[in-house]
C-alpha positions as CSV (number, residue, x, y, z in Angstrom):
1,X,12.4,-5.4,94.2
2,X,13.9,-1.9,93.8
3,X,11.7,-0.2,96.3
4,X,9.7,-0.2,99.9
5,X,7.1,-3.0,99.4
6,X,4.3,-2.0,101.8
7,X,2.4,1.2,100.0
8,X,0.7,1.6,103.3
9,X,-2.5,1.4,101.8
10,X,-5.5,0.6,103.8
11,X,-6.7,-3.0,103.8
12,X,-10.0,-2.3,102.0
13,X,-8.4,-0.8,99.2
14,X,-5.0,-3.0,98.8
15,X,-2.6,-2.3,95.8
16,X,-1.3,-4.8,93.6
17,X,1.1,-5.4,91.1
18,X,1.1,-7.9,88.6
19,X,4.2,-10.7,87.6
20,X,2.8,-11.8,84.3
21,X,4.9,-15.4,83.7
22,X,5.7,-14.7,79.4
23,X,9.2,-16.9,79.3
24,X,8.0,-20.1,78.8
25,X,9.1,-22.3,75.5
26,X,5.5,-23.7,75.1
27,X,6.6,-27.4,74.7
28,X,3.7,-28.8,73.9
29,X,2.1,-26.4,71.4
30,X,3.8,-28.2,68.0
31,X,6.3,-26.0,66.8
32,X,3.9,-23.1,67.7
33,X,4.8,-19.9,70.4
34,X,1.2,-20.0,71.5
35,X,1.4,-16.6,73.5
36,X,2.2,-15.4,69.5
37,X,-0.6,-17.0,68.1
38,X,-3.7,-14.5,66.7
39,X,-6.9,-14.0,68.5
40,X,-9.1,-11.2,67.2
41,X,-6.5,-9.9,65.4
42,X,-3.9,-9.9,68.5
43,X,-1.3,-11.8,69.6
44,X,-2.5,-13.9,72.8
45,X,0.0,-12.6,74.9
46,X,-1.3,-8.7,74.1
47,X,-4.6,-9.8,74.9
48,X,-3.8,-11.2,78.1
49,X,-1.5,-8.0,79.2
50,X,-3.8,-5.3,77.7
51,X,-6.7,-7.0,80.2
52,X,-4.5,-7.0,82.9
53,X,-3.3,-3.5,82.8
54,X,-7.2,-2.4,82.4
55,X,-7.9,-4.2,85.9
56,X,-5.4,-1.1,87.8
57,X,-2.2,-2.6,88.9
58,X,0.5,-0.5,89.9
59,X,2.5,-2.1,87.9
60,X,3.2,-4.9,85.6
61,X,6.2,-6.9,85.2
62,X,6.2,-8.8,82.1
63,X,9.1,-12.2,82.4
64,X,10.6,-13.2,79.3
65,X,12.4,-15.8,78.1
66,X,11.8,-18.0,75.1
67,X,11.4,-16.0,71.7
68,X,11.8,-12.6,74.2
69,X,12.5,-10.1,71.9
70,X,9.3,-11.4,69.3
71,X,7.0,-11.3,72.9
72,X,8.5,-7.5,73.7
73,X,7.1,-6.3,70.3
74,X,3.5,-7.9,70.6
75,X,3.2,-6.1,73.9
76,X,4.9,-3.0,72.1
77,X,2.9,0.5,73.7
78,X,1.3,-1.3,76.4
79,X,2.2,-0.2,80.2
80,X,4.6,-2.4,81.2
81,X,8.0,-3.6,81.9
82,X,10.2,-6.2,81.0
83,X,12.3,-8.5,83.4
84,X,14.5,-10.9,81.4
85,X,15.1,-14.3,82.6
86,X,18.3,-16.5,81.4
87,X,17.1,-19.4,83.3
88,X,13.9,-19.7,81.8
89,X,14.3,-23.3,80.3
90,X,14.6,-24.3,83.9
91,X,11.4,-23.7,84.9
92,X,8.8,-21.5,85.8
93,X,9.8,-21.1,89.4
94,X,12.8,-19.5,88.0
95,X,10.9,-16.7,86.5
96,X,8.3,-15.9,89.0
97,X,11.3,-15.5,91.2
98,X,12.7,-13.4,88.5
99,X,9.5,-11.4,87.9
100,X,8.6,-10.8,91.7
101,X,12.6,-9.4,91.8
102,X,11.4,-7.1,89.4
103,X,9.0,-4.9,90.7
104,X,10.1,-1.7,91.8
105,X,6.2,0.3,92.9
106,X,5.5,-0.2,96.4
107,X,2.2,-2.4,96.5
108,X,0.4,-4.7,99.0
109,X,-0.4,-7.5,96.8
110,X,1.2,-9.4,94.2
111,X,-0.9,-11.3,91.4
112,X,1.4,-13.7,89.5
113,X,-0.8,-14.2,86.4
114,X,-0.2,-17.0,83.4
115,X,0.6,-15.1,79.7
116,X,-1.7,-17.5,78.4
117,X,-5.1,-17.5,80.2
118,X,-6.4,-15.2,77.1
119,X,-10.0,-16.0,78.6
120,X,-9.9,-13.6,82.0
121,X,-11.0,-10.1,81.9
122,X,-10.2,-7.3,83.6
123,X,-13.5,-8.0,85.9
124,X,-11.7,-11.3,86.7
125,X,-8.3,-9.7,87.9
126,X,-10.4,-6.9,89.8
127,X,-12.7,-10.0,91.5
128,X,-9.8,-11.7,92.9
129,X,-8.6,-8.5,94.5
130,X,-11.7,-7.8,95.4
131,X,-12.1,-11.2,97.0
132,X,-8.9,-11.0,98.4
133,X,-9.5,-8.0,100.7
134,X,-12.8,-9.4,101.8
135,X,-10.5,-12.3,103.4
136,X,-10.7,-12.6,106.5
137,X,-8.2,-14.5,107.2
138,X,-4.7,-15.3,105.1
139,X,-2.6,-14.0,103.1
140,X,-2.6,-16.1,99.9
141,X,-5.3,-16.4,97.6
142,X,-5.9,-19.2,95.2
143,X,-8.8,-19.3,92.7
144,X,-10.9,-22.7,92.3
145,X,-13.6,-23.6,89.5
146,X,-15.6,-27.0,90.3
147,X,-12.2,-28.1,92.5
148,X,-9.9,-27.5,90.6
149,X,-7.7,-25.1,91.5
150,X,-6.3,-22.2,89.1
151,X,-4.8,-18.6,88.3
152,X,-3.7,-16.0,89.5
153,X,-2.7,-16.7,92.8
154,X,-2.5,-13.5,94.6
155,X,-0.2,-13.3,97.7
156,X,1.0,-10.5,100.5
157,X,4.1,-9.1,99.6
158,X,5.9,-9.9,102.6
159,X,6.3,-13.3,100.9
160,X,8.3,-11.3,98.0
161,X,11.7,-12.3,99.8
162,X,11.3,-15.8,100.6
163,X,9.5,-15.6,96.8
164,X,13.0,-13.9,95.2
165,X,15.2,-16.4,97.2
166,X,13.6,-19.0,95.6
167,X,12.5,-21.0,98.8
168,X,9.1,-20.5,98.0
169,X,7.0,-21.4,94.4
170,X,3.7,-19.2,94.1
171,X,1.3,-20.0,91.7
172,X,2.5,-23.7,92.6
173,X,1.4,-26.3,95.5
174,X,4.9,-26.0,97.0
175,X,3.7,-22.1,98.4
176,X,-0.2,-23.4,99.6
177,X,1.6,-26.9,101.0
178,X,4.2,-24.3,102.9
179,X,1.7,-22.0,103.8
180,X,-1.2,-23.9,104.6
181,X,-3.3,-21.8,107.5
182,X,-2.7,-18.5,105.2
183,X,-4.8,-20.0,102.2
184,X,-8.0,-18.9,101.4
185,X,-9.5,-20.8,98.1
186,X,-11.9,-18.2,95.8
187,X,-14.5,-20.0,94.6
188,X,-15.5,-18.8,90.7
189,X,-18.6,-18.9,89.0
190,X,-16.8,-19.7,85.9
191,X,-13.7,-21.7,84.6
192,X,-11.9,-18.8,83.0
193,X,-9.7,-19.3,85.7
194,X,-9.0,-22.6,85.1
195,X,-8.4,-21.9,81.5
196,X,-5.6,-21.7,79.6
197,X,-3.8,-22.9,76.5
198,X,-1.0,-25.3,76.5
199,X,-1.8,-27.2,72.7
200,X,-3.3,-26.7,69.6
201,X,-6.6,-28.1,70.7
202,X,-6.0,-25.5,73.6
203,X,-6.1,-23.0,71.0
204,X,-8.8,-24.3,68.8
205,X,-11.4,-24.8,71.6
206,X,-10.6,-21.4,72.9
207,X,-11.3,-19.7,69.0
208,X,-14.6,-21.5,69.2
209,X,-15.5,-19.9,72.4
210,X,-14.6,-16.9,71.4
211,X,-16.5,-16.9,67.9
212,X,-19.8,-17.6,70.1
213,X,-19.1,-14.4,71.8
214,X,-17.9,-11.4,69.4
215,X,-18.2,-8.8,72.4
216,X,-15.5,-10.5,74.3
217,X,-13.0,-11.0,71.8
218,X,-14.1,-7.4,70.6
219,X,-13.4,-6.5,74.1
């Protein structure tokens, strides 16, 4: 990070900034890039990113990797910037780590959001922002649906060191199992946190949910 990370802000109305994790090589999507693939006449990755930046970040880092430049043009005109990341075929630790380097805007809270959960809205970021300055206690925040446990995890920023050095892994059990007294669980009323698209029947179950309900994809 290029700047003071503390805003200041009061605790009942933290900022955030976002680390949206766009480098991966999508491995088990056939042949496919499935942050390219259409929904609603978008790629996924736009619709993911243009929900994000309506939820009020200070700003979003977008990591890229895989297919970079073709992921930069789907998100052309949207508020955000780019953070490359030449290690991206080891692993996604490596770009959170790059991502979290990459914000400059001071903020209080980072949310390190998955390109591909094309499901969440910008309701859904706000909730977990929401929830997390209701905590009273902690200063990680992982969302849950029915036990199982899901994304964005939202974290202090005073991690963003340990998070850049790579010691740490958010948005992985290697942060919650380090970390264990500082974890508060958010427990959803839906599984759109728990949802996101790896395959093709990823992707097709995902189109059929959509279909059933034209004002979200016309969102």
């Amino acid at each position: 990070m290029n700047a003071p990370w503390s805003s200041g802000a009061a605790p009942q109305t933290p900022v955030f900034s976002a680390v949206v994790l766009a480098a991966g090589m999508s491995s088990r999507m056939q042949g496919q890039h499935k942050l390219l693939l259409p929904l609603g006449g978008e790629p996924a990755v736009r619709r993911t990113v243009s929900a994000l930046a309506a939820a009020g970040p200070t700003e979003i880092v977008v990591v890229t990797g895989f297919r970079g430049r073709a992921v930069m043009e789907a998100l052309d005109g949207l508020p955000v910037r780019f953070q490359p990341n030449p290690r991206y075929e080891e692993g996604q630790m490596t770009s959170v780590a790059a991502g979290v380097a990459g914000l400059a805007a001071p903020c209080d809270i980072v949310l390190v959001c998955l390109a591909d959960q094309v499901l969440l809205t910008a309701e859904d970021y706000r909730e977990l922002i929401d929830a997390y300055a209701a905590m009273p206690r902690g200063s990680i925040l992982v969302p849950a649906f029915n036990g199982q446990r899901g994304n964005p995890v939202a974290f202090s920023v005073s991690y963003a060191a340990e998070v850049i050095s790579g010691h740490i892994n958010p948005g992985c059990r290697k942060l919650i199992a380090e970390h264990p007294d500082e974890v508060v669980i958010h427990e959803a009323v839906h599984d759109r946190f728990t949802t996101d698209m790896d395959t093709p029947n990823d992707y097709e179950r995902i189109l059929a949910r959509l279909a059933e309900s034209p004002s979200v994809l016309a969102r």
